[in-house]
SEKOLKOL-47900 format. One record per residue: x, y, z of N, C-alpha, C in turn. Coordinates in steps of 0.2 Angstrom, whole numbers. Layout:
BEGIN
     n.x     n.y     n.z    ca.x    ca.y    ca.z     c.x     c.y     c.z
       X       Y       Z       X       Y       Z       X       Y       Z
...
END
This chain:
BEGIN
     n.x     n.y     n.z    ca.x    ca.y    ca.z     c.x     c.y     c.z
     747     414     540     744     417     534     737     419     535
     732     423     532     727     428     533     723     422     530
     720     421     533     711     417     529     710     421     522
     707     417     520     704     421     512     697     424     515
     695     428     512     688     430     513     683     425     510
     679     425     512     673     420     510     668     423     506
     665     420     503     659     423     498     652     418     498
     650     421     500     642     415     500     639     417     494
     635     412     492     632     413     485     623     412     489
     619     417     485     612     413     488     608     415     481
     601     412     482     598     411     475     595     417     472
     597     419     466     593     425     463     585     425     462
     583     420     465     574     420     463     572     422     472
     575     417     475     573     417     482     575     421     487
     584     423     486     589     426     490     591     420     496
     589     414     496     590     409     500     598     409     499
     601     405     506     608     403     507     608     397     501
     613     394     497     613     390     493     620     386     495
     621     385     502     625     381     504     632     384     499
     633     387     495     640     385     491     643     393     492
     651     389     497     655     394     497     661     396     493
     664     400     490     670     401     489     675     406     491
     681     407     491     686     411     491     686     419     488
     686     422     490     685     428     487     690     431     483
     690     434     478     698     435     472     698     442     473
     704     444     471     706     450     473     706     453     465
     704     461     464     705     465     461     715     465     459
     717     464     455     723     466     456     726     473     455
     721     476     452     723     486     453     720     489     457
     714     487     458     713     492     465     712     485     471
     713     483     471     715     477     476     710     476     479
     703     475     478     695     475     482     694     469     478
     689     468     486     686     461     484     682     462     478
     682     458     474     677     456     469     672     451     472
     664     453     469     660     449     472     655     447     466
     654     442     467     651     439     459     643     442     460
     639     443     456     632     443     457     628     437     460
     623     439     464     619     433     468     624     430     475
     630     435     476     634     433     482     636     440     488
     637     437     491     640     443     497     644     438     501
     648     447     505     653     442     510     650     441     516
     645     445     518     643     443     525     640     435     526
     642     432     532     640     425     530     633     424     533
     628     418     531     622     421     534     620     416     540
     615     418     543     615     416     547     612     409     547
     611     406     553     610     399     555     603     398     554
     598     401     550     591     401     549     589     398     540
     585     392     541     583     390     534     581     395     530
     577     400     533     575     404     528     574     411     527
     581     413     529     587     419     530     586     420     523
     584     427     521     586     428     512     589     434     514
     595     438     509     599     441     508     596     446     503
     595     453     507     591     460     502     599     464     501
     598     467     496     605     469     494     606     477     497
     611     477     499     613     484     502     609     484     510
     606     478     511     602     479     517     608     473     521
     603     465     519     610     463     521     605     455     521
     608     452     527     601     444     530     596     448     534
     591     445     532     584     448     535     580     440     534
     575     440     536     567     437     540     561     437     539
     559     436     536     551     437     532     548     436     536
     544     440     542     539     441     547     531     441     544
     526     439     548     520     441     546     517     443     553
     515     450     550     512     455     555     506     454     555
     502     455     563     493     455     563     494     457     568
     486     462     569     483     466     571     484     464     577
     486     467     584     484     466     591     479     464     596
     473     466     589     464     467     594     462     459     589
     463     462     585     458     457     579     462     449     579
     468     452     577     473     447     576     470     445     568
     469     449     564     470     446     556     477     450     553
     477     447     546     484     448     546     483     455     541
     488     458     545     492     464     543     498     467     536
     502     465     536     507     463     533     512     460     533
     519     459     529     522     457     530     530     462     529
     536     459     535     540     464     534     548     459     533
     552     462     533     559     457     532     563     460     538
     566     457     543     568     458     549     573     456     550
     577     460     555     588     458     554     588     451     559
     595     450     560     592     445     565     598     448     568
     598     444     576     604     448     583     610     447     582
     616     452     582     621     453     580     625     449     583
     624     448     588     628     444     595     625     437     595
     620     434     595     615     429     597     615     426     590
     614     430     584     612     426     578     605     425     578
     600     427     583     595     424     583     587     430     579
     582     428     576     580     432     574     576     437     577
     576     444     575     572     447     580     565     450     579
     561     446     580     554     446     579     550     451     580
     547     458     581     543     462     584     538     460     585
     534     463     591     528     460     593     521     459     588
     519     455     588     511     453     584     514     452     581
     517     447     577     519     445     572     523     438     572
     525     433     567     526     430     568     529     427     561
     534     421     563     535     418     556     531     413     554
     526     412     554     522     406     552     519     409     544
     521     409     540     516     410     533     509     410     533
     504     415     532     498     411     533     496     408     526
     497     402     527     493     397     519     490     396     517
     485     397     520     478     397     519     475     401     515
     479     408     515     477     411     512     480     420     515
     480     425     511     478     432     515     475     436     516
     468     433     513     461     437     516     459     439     509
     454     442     508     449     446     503     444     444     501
     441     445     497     435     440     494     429     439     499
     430     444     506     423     443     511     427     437     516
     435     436     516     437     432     521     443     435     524
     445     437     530     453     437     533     456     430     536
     459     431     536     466     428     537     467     430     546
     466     425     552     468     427     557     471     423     560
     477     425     563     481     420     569     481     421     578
     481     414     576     480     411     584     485     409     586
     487     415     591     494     413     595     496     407     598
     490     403     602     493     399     606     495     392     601
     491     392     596     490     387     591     498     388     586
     497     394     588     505     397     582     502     394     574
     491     395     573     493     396     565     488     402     561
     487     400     555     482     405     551     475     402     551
     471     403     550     465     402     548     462     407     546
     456     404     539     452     409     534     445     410     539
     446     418     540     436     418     543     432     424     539
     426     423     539     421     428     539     425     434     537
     426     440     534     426     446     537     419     452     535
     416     451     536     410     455     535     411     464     541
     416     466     540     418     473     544     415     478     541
     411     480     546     408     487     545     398     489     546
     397     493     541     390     494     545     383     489     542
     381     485     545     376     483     541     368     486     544
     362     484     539     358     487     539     352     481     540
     350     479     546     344     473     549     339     473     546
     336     470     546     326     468     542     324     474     546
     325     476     555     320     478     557     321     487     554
     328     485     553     329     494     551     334     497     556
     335     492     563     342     494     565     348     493     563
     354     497     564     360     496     562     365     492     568
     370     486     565     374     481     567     381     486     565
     386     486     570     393     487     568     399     481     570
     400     479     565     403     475     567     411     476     566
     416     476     570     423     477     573     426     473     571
     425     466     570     432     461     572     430     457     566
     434     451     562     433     445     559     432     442     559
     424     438     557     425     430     563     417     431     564
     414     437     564     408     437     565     403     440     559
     398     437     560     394     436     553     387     441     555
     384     446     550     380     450     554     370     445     553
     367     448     554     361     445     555     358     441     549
     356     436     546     350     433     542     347     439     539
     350     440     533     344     446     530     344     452     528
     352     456     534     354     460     534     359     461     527
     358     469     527     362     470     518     367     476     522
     369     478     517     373     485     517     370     493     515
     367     490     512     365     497     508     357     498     517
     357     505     515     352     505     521     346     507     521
     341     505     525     334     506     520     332     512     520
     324     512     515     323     518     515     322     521     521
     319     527     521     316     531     527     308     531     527
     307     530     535     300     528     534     295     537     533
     289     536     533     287     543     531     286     548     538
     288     544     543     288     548     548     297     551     549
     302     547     548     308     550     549     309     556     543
     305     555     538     305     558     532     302     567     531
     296     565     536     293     570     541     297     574     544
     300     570     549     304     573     555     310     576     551
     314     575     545     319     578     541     317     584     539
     309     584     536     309     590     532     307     595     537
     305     594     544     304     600     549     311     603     550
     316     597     548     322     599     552     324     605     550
     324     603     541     327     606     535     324     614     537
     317     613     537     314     621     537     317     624     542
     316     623     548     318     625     552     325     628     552
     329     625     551     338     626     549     338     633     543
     334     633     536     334     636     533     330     644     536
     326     643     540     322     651     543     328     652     548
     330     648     552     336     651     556     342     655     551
     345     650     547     351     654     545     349     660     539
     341     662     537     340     668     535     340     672     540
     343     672     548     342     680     551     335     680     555
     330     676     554     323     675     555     323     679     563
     325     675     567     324     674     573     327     681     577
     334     683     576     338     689     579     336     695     575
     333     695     570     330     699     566     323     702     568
     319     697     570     313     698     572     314     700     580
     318     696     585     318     700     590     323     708     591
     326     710     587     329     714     585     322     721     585
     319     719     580     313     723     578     310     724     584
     307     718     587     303     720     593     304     724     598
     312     724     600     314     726     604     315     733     606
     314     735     595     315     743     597     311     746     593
     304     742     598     296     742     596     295     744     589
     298     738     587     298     741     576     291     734     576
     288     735     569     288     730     565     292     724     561
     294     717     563     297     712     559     297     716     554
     304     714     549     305     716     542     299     710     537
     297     715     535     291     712     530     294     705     526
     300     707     523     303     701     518     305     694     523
     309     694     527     311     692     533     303     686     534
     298     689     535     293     685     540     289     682     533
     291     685     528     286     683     522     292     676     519
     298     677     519     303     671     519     302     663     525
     300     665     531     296     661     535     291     658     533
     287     661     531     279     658     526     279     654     521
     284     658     519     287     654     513     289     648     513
     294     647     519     298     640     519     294     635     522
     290     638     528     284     635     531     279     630     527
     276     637     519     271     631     516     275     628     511
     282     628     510     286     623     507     286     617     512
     288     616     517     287     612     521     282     608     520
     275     610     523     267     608     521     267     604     515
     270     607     511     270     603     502     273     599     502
     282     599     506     286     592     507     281     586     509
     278     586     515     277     583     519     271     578     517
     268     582     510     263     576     508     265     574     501
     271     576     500     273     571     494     282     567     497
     285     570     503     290     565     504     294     562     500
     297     571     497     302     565     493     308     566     497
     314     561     493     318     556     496     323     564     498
     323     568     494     328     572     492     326     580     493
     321     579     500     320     586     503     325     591     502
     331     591     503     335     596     504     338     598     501
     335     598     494     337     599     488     333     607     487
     337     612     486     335     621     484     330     621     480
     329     618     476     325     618     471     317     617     474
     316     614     480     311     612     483     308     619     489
     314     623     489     310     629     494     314     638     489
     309     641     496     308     650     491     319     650     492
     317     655     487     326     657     486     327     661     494
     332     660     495     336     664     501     336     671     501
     332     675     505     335     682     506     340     683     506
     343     689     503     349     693     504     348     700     504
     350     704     508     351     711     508     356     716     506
END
């Protein structure tokens, strides 16, 4: 005589196995299994904490981290071996729950392979700005940037501020044609185009004027002569 089919029940909150098996009943007109909600026929596997995704099947609640950093990543639901029963982990990752926590608030969550656990650290990533005015980058978890150091970056002193608004002229006399222009002329023993060399002066004692009032927002149009066009 044929086995019944079997039906595992698992829990509708958790999707855990719930130990209770029954018989499976048979449709008597189209002769298919009937399967009650919260049950399947596949049986699950030999793992406490195997939960059951619908149309997918038994999976794994993995928690994935980072390779370099090792904080944590995310998490994923994974099959387990079809032959073995055993579950199949992918690399950087791990079944251990971090409990601790999953990071934010200015702290990650990283695991420690050999230990196999979580712990809550520091996460300050990214650019920070020193008292003296240099910049810190910081790449991984776990480290903390200098005494003092903020985010935001400081001003600029009145010498880089200087050196911006020479750039700024400069950039602006080039891209009016100044330079190809003027040796254009020369070359075919003309005079520089009047407007051309009077745009240069122009931007020149704009410059001169930036320089002794230094504001923040040199490179703002409003601060030099309009742009020639022809």
């Amino acid at each position: 005589m044929k086995e019944a089919t079997k039906i595992y029940h698992y829990s509708p909150q958790t999707g855990k196995f719930e130990g209770k098996v029954s018989d499976a009943k048979i449709n008597k007109k189209t002769r298919e299994i009937v399967v009650p909600d919260h049950a399947t026929v596949l049986a699950p596997p030999k793992h406490p904490d195997a939960v059951f995704l619908r149309h997918v099947g038994w999976r794994l609640k993995v928690y994935h981290y980072d390779p370099v950093s090792f904080d944590y990543h995310c998490t994923s639901f994974e099959p387990f071996d079809p032959i073995d029963g055993k579950p199949l982990i992918p690399a950087h990752a791990t079944l251990q729950e971090p409990l601790c926590g999953y990071g934010g608030d200015g702290k990650a969550a990283v695991f420690n392979p050999a230990t196999q656990d979580w712990s809550l650290v520091p996460d300050c990533r990214g650019v920070w700005y020193n008292p003296d005015g240099s910049e810190q980058t910081i790449n991984s978890p776990g480290i903390e940037p200098r005494e003092g150091s903020t985010r935001t970056p400081p001003p600029p002193t009145p010498e880089q501020l200087i050196a911006g608004i020479r750039k700024e002229a400069a950039r602006r006399i080039k891209a009016s044609g100044h330079d190809w222009k003027v040796t254009k002329a020369i070359s075919q023993g003309k005079k520089p185009p009047k407007e051309i060399v009077a745009y240069a002066e122009a931007v020149r004692a704009s410059s001169n004027a930036l320089e002794n009032a230094l504001p923040i927002d040199y490179t703002a149009d409003h601060y030099w002569p309009e742009v020639i066009t022809e």
